[in-house]
N, C-alpha and C positions, 0 to 999 in steps of 0.2 A: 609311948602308947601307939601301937597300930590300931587305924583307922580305916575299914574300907568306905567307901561313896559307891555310892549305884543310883542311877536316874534311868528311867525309860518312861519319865513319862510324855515325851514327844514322840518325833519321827526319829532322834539321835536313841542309839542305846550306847552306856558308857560306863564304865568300871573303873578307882582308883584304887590304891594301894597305899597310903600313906604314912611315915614314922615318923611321929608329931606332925608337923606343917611340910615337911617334905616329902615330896613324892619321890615312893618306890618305884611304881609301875603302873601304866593304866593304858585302856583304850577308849578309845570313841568311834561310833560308828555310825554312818545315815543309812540308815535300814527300812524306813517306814513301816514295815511290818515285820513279823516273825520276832519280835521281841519275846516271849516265853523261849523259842527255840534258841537264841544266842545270848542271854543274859549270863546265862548259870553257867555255861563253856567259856564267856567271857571273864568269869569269876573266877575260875579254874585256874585258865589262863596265867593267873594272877603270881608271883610268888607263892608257896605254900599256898594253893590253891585260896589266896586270898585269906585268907583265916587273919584276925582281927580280934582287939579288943574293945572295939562301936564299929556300931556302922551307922551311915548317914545315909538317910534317903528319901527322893523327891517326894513332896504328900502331892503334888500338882499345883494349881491345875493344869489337865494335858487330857489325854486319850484315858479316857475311862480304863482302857484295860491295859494301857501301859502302866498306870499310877496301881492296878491293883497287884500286875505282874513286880511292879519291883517292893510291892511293899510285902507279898507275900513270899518271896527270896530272901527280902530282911529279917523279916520273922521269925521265918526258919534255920535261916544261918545265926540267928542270934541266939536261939535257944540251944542248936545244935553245938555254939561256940561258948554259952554261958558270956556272949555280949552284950553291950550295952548297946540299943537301937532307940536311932534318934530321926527323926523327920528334920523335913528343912521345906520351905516354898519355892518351887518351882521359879519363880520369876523374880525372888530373890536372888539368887543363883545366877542368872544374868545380870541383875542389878550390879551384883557383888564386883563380875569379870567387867565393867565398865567405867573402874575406878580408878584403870592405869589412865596417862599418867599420873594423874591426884581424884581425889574423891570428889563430884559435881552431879547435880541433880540432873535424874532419866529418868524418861517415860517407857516403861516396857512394854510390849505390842506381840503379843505370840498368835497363832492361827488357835481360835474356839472352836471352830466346829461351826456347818449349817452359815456359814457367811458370814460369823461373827470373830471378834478379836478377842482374847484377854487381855486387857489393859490394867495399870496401874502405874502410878507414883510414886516415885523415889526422891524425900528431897537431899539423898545422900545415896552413898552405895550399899548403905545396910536400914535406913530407916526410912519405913514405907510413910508414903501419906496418906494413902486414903486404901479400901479393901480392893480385892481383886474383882472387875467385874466383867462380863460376857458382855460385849456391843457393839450394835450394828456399824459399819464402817464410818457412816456418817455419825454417828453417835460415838465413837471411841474418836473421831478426829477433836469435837467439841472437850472430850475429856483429857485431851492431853495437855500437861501444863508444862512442859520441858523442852528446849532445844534441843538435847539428848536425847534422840528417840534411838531402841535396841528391841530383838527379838527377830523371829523368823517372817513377821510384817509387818517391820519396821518402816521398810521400803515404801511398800502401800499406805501407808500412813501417811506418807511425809510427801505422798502423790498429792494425798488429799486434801494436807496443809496449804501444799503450792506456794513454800516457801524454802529458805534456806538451811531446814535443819538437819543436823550434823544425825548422820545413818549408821547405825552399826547391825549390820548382818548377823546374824546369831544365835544357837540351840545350845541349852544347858551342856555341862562336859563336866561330869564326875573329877576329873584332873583339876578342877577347877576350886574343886571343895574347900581347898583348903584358905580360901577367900573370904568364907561365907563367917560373919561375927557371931562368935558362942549364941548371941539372944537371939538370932535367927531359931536356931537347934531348940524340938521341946522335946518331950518325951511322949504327946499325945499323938499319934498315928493315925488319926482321922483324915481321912481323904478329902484335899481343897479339890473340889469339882470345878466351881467356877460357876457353874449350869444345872439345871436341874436335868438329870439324867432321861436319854431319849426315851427308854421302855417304860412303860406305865404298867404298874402293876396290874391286876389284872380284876375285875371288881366281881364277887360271886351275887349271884341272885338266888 
């Protein structure tokens, strides 16, 4: 079975290729912006412009309009391809890449947004402990329950600690996918925010 991966829901945008657990082809890129423009050329890119029998991809949480930009490519490419489209958690997905050498519990720490972190618990490389949550710096230090700290403010975390915890630098990588344990993958496509989103609706009188 071919597999493609697509994530943009950070600052990385990234695209695999996969037959079965081996990769074909893929990219990653630190892009911070312009992910609508290079996702779908990234895709392209791809062997037979990517074409797949599932595709996996990040629900977040991340950048509001990276998680909407890759889910709406999935969507498309999956109807367009008659595949099977499957979500995965962002911060599992780092979890997962944290398991070489052997599988040991990590605390995940990505940039939220507004000076907050997404945080979460891993007591394994696939089974989370507790939900994903948006919190203030000093607030996501008290939450971390791991020596393993990973994510793209993993760093800042383990400032905060002001101890000796083991750092891994880090942004999701579609190549990575194939990492990620089947129970991760659902079929529901509902976007993990993390946050309640900045715009408020708008109230009529």
């Amino acid at each position: 079975m071919l597999t493609l991966a697509i994530d943009c829901a950070t600052e990385a945008c990234s695209a695999a290729l996969f037959d079965g657990t081996a990769l074909v082809e893929g990219r990653c890129e630190v892009i911070n912006r312009g992910h609508a423009e290079r996702l779908v050329p990234m895709i392209a890119e791809l062997p037979d412009k990517g074409r797949a029998d599932r595709i996996l991809v990040s629900l977040g949480p991340g950048s509001f309009t990276g998680v909407r930009i890759g889910l709406a490519a999935a969507r498309a490419l999956g109807l367009a391809w008659g595949a099977q489209v499957l979500g995965y958690p962002t911060l599992s997905l780092i979890a997962a890449r944290t398991w070489q050498p052997q599988p040991r519990p990590v605390t995940i720490c990505m940039n939220g947004g507004h000076g907050e972190y997404f945080v979460q618990n891993f007591a394994d490389s696939n089974q989370p402990e507790d939900d994903v949550r948006s919190l203030v710096p000093e607030e996501a230090a008290k939450a971390c329950k791991h020596q393993v700290v990973a994510g793209n403010r993993a760093e800042e975390l383990a400032e905060l600690l002001g101890d000796d915890r083991m750092v891994l630098n880090m942004l999701p990588d579609a190549r990575k996918a194939y990492l990620l344990h089947e129970t991760r993958l659902t079929t529901d496509l509902t976007p993990i925010y993390g946050r309640p989103p900045d715009a408020k609706p708008q109230v009529r009188t």
